[in-house]
C-alpha positions as CSV (number, residue, x, y, z in Angstrom):
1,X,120.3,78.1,41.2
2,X,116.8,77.1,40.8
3,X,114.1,79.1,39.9
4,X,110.5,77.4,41.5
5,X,107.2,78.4,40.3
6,X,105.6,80.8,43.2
7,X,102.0,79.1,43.8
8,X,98.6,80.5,42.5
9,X,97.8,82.1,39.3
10,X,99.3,85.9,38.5
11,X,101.4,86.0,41.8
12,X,102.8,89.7,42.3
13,X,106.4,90.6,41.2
14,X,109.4,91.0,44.5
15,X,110.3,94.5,42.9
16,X,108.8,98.2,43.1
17,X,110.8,99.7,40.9
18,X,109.0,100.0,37.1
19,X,111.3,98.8,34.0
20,X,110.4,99.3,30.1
21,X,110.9,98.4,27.2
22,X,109.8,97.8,23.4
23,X,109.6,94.4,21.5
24,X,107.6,92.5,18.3
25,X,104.4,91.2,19.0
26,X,106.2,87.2,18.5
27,X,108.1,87.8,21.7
28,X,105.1,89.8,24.5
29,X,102.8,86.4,23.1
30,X,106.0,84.4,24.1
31,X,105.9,86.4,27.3
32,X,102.7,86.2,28.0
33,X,102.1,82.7,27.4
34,X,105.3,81.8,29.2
35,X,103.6,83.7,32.4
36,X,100.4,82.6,32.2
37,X,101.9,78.9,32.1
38,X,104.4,79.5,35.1
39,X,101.1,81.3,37.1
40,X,103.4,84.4,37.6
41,X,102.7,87.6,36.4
42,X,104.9,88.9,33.5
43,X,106.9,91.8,35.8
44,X,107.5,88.2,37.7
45,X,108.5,86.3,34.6
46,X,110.8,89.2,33.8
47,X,112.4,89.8,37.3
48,X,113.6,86.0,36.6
49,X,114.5,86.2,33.3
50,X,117.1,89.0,35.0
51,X,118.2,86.9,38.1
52,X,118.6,84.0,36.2
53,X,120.8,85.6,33.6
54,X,122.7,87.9,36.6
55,X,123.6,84.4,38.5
56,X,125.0,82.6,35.7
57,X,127.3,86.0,35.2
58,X,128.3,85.4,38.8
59,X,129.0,81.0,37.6
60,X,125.9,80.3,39.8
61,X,124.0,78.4,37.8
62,X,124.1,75.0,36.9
63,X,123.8,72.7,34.0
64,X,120.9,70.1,35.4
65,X,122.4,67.6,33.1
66,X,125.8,67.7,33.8
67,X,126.1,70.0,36.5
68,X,129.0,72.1,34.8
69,X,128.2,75.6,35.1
70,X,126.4,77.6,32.9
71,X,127.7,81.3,32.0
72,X,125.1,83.0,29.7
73,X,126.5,85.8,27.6
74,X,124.3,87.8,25.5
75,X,126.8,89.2,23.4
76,X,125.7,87.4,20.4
């Protein structure tokens, strides 16, 4: 799996459904200057973040290096 940027500046998220949480101020600037360099907005950045890490669950992702496949676990 390969996640493209979508084209033009602060594109609109796929999703309708609103999702919240809390976090330091390091991590939103991180965030938001991850988003604003991608030209996606951040509910875009985050929707992503989520199918990126919910494919390599599911071994779908691979290493672009080596092609072996990448499994992220969050656990630690």
């Amino acid at each position: 799996m390969r996640l493209e940027p979508v084209g033009g500046y602060m594109s609109s998220c796929h999703g309708d459904i609103p999702l919240g949480t809390k976090t330091d101020r390091a991590m939103k600037e991180f965030i938001d200057s991850e988003a604003d360099r991608l030209g996606v907005s951040k509910s875009e950045f985050h929707r992503r973040l989520l199918e990126l890490y919910r494919e390599s669950r599911r071994e779908n992702v691979d290493c672009p290096h080596c092609s072996e496949t990448v499994v992220l676990d969050l656990r630690e």
